[in-house]
Backbone as JSON, one array per atom type, in Angstrom:
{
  "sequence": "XXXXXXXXXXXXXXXXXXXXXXXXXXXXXXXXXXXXXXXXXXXXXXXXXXXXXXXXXXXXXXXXXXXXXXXXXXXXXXXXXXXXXXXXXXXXXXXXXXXXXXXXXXXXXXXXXXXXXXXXXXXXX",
  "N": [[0.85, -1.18, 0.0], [0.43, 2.64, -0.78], [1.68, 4.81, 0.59], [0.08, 8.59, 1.25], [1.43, 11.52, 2.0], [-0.35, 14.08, 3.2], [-0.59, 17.31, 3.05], [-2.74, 20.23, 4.19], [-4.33, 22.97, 5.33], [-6.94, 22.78, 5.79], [-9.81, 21.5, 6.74], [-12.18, 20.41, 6.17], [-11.47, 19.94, 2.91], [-9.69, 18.56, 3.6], [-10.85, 16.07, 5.1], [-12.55, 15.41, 2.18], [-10.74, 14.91, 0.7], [-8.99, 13.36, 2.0], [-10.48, 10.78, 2.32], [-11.42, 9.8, 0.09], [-8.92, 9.7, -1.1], [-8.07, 7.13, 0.71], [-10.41, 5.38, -0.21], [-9.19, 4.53, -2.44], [-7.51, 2.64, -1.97], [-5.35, 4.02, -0.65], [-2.64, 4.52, 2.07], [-2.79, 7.42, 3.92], [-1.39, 9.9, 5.49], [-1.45, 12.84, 7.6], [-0.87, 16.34, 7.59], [-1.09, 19.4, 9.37], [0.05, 21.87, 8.38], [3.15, 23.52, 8.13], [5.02, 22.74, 9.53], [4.35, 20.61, 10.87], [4.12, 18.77, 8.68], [7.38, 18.74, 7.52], [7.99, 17.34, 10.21], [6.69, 15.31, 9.56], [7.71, 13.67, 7.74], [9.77, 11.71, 8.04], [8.61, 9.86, 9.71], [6.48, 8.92, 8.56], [7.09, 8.09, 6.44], [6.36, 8.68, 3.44], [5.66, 8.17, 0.42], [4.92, 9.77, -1.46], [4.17, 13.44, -1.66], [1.5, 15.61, -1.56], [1.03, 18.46, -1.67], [-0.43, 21.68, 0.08], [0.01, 25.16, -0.63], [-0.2, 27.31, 0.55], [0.11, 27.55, 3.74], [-0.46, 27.69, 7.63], [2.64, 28.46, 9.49], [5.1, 26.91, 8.07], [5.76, 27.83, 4.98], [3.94, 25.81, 1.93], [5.88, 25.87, -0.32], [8.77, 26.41, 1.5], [8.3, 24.08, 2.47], [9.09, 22.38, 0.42], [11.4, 23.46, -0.63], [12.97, 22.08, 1.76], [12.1, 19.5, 1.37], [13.48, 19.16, -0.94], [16.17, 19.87, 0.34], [17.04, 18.15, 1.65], [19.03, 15.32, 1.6], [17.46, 12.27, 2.11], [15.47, 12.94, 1.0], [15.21, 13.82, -1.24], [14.48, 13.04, -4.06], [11.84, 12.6, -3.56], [8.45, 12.44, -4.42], [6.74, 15.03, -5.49], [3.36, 16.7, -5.19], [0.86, 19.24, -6.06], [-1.61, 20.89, -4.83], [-3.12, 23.28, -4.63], [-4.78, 26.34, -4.05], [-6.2, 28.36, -7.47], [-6.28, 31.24, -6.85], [-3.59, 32.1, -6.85], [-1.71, 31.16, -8.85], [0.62, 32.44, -9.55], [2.81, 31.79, -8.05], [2.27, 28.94, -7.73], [3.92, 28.46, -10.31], [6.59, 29.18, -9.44], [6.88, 27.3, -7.75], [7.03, 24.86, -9.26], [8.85, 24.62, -10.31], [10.63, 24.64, -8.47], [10.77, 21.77, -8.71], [8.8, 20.1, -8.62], [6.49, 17.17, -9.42], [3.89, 18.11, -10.15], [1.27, 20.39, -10.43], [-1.9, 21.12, -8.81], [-4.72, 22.78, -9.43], [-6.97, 23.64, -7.1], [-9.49, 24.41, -7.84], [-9.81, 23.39, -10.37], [-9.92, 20.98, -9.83], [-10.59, 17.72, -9.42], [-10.88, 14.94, -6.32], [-11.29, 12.26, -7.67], [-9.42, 13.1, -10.59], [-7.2, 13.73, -9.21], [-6.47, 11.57, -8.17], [-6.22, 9.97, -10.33], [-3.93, 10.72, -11.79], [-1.91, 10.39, -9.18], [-1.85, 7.72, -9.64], [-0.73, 7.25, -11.69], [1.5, 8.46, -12.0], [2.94, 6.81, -9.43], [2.13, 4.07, -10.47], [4.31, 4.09, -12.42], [6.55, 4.81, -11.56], [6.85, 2.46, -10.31], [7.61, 0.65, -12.01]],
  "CA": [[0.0, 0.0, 0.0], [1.34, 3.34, -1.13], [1.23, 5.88, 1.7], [0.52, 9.85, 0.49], [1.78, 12.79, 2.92], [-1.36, 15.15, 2.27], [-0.43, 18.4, 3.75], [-3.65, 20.54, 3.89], [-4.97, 23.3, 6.72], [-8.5, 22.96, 5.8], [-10.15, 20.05, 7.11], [-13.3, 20.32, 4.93], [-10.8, 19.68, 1.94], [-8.7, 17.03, 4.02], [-12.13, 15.49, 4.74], [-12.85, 14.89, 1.06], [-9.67, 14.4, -0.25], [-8.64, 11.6, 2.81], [-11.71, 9.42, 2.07], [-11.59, 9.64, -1.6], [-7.52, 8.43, -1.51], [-8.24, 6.1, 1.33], [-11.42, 4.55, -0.77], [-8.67, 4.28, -3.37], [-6.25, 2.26, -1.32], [-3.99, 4.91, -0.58], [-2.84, 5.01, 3.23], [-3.17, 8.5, 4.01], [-1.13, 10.69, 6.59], [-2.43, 14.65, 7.15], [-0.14, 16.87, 8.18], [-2.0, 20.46, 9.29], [0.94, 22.73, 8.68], [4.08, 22.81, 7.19], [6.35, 22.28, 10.67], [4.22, 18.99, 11.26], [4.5, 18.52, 7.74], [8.47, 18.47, 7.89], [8.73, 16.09, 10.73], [6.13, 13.73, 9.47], [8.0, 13.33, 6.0], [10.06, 11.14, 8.56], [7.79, 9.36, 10.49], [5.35, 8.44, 7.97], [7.64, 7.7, 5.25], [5.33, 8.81, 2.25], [5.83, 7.22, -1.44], [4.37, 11.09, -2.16], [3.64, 14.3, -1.17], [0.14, 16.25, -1.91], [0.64, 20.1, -0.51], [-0.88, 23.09, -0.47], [1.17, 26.09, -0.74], [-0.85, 28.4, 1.51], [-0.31, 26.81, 5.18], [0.5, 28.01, 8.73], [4.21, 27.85, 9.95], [5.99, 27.44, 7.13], [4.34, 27.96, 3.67], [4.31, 24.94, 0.66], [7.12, 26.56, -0.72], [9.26, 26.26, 2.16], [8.38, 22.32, 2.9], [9.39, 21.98, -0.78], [12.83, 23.57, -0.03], [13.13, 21.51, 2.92], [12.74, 17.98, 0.67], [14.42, 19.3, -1.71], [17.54, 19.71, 0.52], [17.58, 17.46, 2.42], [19.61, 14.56, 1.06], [16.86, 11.23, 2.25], [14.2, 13.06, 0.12], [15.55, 14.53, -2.23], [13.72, 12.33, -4.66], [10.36, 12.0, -3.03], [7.81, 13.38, -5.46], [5.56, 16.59, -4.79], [2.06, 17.11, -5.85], [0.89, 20.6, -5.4], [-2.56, 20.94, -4.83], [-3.74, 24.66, -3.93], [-6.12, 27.52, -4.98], [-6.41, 29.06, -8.18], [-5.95, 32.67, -6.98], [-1.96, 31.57, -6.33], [-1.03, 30.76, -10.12], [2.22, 32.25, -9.94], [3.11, 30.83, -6.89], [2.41, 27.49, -8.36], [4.3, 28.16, -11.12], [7.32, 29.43, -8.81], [6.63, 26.22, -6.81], [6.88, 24.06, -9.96], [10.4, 25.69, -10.67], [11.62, 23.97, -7.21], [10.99, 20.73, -8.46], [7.62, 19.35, -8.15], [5.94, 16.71, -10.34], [2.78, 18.28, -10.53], [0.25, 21.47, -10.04], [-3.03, 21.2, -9.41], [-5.33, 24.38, -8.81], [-7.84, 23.35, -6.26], [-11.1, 24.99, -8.23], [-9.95, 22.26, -11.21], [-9.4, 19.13, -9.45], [-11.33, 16.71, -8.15], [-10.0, 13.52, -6.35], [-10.54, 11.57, -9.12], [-8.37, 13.6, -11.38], [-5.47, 13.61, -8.11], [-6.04, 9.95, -8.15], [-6.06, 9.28, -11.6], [-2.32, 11.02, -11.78], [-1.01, 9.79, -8.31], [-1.55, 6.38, -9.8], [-0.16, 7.44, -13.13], [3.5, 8.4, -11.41], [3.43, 5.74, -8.85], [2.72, 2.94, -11.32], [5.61, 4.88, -13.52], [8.08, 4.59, -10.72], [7.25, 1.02, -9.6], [8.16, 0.01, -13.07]],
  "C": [[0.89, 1.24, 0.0], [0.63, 4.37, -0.08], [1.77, 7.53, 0.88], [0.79, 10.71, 1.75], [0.52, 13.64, 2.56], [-1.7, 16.44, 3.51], [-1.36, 20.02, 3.58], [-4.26, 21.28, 5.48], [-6.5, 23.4, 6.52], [-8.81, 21.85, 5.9], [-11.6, 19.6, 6.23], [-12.42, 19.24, 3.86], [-10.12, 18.1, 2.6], [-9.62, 15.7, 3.92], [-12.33, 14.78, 3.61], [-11.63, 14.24, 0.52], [-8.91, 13.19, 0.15], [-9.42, 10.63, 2.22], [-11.48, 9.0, 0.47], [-10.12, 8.58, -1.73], [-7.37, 7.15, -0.76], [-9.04, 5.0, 0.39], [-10.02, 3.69, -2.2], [-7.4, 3.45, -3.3], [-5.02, 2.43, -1.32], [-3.82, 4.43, 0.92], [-2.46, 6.46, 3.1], [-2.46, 9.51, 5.45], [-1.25, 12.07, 6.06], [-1.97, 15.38, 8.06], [-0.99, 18.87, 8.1], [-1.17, 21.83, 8.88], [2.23, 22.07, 8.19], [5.19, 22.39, 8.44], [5.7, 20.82, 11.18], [4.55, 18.36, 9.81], [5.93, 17.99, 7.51], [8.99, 17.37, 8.93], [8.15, 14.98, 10.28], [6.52, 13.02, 8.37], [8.93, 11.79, 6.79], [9.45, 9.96, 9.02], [7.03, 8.35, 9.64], [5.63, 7.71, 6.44], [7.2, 7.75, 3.98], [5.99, 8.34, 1.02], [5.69, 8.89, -1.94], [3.86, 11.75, -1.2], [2.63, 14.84, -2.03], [0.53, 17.83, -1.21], [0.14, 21.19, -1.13], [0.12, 24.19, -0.16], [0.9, 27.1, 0.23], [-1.29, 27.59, 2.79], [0.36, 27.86, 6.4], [1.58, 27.51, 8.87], [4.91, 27.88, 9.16], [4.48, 26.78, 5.76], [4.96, 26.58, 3.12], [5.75, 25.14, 0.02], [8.57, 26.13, 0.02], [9.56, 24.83, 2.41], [8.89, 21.74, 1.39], [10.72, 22.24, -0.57], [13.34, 22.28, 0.88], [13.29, 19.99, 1.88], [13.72, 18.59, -0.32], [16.12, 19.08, -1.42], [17.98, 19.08, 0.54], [17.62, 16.09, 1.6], [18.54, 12.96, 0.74], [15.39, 11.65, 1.13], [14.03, 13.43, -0.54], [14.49, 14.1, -3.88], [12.41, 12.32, -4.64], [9.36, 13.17, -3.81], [6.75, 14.12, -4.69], [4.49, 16.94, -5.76], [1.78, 18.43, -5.31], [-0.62, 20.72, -5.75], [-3.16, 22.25, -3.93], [-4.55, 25.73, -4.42], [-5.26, 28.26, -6.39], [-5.37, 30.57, -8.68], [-4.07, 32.77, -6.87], [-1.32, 31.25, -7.26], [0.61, 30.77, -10.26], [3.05, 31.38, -8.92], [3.19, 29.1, -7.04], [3.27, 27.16, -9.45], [6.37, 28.2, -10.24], [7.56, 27.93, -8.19], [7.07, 25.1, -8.23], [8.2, 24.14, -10.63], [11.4, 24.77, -9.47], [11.53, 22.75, -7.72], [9.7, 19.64, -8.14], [6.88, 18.68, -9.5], [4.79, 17.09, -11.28], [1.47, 19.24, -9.82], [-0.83, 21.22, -10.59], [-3.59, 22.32, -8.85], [-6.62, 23.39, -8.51], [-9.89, 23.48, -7.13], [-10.85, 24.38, -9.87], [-9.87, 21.37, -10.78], [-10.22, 18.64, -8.45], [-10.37, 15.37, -7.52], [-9.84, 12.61, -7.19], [-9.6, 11.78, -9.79], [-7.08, 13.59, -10.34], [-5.52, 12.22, -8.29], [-5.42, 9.39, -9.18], [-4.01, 9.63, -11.49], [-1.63, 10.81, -10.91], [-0.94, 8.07, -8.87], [-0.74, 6.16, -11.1], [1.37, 7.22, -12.61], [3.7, 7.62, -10.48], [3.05, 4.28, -9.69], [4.09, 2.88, -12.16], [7.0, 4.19, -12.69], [8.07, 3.22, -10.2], [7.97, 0.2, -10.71], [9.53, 0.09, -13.73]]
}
């Protein structure tokens, strides 16, 4: 089972978007912020990250730096799943190194599913 990091301060959104990747036999850790975010990349050992770019503590941006540096995760792929109104920011964000931007007011879980299963079948192969 492929465990996602899904780093998200709105729980509405976490809400939908847990159940949907759970139903989809993801396991699912939900980090509220980007400083739990950072230690749980540890802990929880994710196959993938999901973040939004607009969090308390440290922003998306920042937790992207942070894998990026750091040597054990350097690799570990980044979905970017955040609003709309934030374009450049996503595009800035997509510049560090991230597999894949989605804008929140296009994407449903299906469409995150469909493409988390796209790049983790990719990489098991």
């Amino acid at each position: 089972m492929k465990t996602i990091l899904y780093v998200e301060d709105d729980a509405l959104i976490v809400h939908i978007y847990r159940g949907a990747l759970e139903r989809a036999g993801f396991q699912v850790a939900v980090a509220e912020d980007g400083v739990v975010a950072a230690k749980m990349l540890f802990k929880s050992r994710p196959d993938l990250v999901v973040l939004d770019l607009m969090l308390p503590k440290l922003t998306g941006k920042e937790v992207i730096k942070y894998i990026r540096s750091t040597p054990a995760l350097q690799t570990l792929p980044i979905f970017i799943l955040s609003s709309a109104s934030i374009a450049d920011q996503g595009i800035e964000a997509a510049a560090l190194g991230v597999q894949r931007v989605f804008y929140k007011s296009q994407c449903t879980p299906a469409i995150l599913i469909a493409a988390l299963n796209d790049l983790l079948c990719g990489m098991a192969g």
